[in-house]
C-alpha positions in Angstrom: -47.1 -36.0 188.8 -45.6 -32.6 187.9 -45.9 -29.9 189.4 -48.4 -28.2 186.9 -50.4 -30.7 187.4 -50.0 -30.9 191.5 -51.2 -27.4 191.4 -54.0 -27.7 188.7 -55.2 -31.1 191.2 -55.2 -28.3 194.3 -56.5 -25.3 192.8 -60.0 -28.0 191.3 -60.1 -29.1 194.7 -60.2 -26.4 196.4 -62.6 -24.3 194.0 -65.1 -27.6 194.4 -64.8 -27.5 198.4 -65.5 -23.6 198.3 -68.3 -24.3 195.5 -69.7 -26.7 198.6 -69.4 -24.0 200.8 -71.5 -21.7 199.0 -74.0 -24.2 198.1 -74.3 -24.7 202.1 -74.5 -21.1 202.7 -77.0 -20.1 199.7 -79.3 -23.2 201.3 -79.3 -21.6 204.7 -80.1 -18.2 203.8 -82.7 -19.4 201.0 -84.4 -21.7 204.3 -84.5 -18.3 206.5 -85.7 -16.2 203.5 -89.0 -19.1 203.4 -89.3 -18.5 206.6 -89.6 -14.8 206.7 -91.8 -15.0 203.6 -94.6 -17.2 205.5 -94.1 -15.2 208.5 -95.1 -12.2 206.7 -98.4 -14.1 205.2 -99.1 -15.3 208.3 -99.5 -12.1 210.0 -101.7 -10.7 207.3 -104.0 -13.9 207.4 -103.7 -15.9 210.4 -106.4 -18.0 210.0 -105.4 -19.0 206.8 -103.5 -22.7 206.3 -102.4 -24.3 203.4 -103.0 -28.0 202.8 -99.3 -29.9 204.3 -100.6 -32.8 203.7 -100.9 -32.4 200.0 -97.7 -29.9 199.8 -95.5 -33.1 201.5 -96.7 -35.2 198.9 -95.3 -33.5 196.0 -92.1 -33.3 198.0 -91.7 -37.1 198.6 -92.0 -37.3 194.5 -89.7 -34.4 194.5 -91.5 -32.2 192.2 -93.4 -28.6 192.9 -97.4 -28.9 193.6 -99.3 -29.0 190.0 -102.9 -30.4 188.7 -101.2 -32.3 185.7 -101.3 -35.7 186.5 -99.5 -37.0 183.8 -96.3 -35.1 185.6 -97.5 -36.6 188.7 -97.1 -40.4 187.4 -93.8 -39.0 185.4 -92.4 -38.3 188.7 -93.7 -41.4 190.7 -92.0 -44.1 188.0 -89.1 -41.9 188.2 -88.9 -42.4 192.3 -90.2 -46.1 192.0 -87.6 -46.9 189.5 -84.9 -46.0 192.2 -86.2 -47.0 195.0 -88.4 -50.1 194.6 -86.2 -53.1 196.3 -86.3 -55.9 193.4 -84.9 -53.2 191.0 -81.7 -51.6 193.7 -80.0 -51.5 196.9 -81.2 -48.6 198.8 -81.3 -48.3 202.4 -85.0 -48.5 203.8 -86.2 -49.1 200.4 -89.3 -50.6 201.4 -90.6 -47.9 203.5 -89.5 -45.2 201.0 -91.9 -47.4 198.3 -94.7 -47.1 200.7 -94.8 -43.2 200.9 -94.1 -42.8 197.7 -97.4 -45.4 196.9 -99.5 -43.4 199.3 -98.1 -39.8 197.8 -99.1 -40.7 194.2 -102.5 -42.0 195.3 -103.2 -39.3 197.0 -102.3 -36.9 194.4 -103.6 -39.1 191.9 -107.4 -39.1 193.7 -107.1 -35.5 194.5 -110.1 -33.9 192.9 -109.5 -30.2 193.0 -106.2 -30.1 191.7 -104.4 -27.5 193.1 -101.6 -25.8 191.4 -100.5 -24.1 195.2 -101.8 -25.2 198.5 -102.7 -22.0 198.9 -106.5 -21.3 199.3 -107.2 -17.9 197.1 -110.7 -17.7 198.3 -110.5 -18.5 201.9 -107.5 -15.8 201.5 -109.1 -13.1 199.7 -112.4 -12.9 202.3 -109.8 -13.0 205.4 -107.9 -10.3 203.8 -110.8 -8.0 202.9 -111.9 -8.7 206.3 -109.3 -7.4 208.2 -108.2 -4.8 205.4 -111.9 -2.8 206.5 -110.8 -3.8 210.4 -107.6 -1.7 209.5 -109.4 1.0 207.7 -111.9 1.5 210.1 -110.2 1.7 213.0 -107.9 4.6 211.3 -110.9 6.2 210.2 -112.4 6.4 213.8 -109.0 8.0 214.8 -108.8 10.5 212.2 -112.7 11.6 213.0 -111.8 12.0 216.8 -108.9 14.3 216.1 -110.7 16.0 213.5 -113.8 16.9 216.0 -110.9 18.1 218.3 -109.1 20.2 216.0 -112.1 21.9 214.5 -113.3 22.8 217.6 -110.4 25.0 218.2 -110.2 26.2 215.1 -109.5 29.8 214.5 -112.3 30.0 211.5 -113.9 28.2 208.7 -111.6 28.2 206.6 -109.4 25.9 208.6 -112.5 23.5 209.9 -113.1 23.3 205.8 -109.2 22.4 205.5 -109.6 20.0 207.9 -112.7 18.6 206.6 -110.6 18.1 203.1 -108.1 16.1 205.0 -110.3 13.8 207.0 -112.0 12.9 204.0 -109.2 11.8 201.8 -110.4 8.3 201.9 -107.4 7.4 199.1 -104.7 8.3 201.7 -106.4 6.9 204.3 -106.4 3.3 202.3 -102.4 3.7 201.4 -101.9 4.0 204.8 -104.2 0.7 205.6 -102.7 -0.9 203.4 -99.2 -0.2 204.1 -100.4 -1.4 208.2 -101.9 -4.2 206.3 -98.6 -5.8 204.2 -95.6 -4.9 206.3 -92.7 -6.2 204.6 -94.2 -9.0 202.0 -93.5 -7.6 198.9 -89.6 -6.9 199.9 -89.4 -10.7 201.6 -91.1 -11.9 197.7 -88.7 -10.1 196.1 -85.7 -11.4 197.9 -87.3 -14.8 197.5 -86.4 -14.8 194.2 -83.0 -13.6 193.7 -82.3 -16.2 196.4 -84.2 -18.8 194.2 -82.3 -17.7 191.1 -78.6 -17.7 193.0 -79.5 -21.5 194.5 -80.3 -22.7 191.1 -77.1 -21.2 189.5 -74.9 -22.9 192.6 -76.7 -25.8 192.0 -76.1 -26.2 188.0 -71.9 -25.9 188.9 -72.1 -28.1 191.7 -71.6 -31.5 192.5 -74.7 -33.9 192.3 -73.8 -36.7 194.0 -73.5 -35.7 197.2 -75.7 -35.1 199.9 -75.5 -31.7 200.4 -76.4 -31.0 196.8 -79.7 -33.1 197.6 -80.5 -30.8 200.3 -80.1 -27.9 198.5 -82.2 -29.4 195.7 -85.0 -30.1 197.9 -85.0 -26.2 199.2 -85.0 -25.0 196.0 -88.4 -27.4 195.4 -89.3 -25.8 198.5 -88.5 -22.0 197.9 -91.0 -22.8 194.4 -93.6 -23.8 196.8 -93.1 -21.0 198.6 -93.4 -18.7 195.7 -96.6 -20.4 194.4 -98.4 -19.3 197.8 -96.7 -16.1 197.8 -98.5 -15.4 194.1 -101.5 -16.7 194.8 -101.5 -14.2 198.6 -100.4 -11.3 196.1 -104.0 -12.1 193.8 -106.1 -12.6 196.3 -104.8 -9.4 198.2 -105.4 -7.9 194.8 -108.7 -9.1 194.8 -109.8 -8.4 198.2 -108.7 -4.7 198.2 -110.4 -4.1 195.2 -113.6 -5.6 196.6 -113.3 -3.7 200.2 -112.3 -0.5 198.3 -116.0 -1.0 195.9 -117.6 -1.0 199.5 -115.9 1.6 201.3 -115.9 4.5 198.5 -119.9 5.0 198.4 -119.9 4.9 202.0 -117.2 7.8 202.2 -118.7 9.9 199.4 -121.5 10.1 201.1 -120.0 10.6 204.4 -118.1 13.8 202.7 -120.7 15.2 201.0 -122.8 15.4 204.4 -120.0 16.6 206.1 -119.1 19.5 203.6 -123.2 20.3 203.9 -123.3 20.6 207.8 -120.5 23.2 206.8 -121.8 25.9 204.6 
């Protein structure tokens, strides 16, 4: 071998063991960026739990969660076909047929076929819930410092300044809300340029090995991920909207009482 060639052998194999390396890296950070993403729906709602049982399921077939069961069966022939023991060779073979049996019939007798294991509804009335918790409990502060400050107020002209400001239910919600969401929409949004950087490593990379099957799997996983994270973002949507219809009337009222007791 020349030495062209020597150092055209060296420089390919060292651009695919870097290439490895960033594959690794990119599958580490997109694992913590998950993480930080459930965290942050977590905190909001708690009480809220997706269905794992259905969400490992599609893993084990390797696909994302859908209703379509013709992609469901796709997937389990596809899984059969290279694991089932009278067609290859694969280590524990037999058990890896069984989970894949019990995945597809599960999926397959699943009668509300979710698209995300993420309940919407269950979300939505937690959310509203503790939305109005979060708004009320500024509200009550704002009151008692408003009682406070327009009792040593210089005239009326400053109680009826404060009086405008205690009563600005719209900035009283932004704040709520930005108590309520912490740092989702940021840990969302890095979700996805993560997602978009894995699947880019993952088209130049080696697909044979096993790190390349791990990073294949997160990626399924980061989709998951992003399927809960859209269907927390509606039914935060949703539930704002419908504490906000409840809460307005209430504070209309509220002002225009106050602003009466005042002239």
């Amino acid at each position: 071998m020349g030495i062209i060639e020597e150092m055209h052998k060296r420089i390919k194999e060292h651009n695919a063991v870097s290439a490895i390396k960033r594959l690794q890296s990119e599958t580490k950070k997109a694992k913590s960026d998950i993480e930080r993403v459930e965290k942050e729906m977590n905190f909001i709602i708690p009480n809220i739990k997706s269905d794992k049982s259905l969400e490992s399921y599609f893993k084990i077939l390797g696909i994302k969660s859908t209703k379509d069961k013709s992609l469901i069966k796709q997937a389990y022939r596809k899984k059969a076909l290279q694991y089932h023991p009278d067609l290859g060779k694969v280590n524990n073979s037999e058990e890896m047929m069984k989970k894949l049996n019990n995945a597809y019939s599960a999926l397959s007798k699943n009668s509300q076929g979710k698209e995300s294991s993420f309940s919407r509804v269950d979300a939505a009335i937690e959310i509203e819930k503790r939305f109005i918790n979060t708004y009320m409990s500024l509200r009550e502060s704002d009151y008692s410092t408003f009682i406070g400050a327009a009792r040593s107020a210089g005239n009326m002209d400053e109680v009826i300044g404060l009086a405008q400001s205690v009563t600005d239910w719209k900035s009283r919600a932004a704040r709520s809300q930005v108590l309520m969401k912490g740092k989702i929409d940021s840990r969302i949004k890095a979700l996805k340029k993560r997602r978009d950087k894995l699947i880019k490593l993952l088209k130049n990379a080696d697909s044979s090995g096993l790190i390349y099957a791990h990073a294949n799997e997160v990626s399924l996983e980061i989709s998951r991920c992003l399927e809960n994270a859209k269907a927390f973002q509606d039914a935060y949507a949703k539930a704002i909207d419908s504490a906000m219809a409840r809460i307005i009337p209430l504070e209309e009222e509220q002002k225009k009482r106050l602003f009466s007791s005042l002239h």
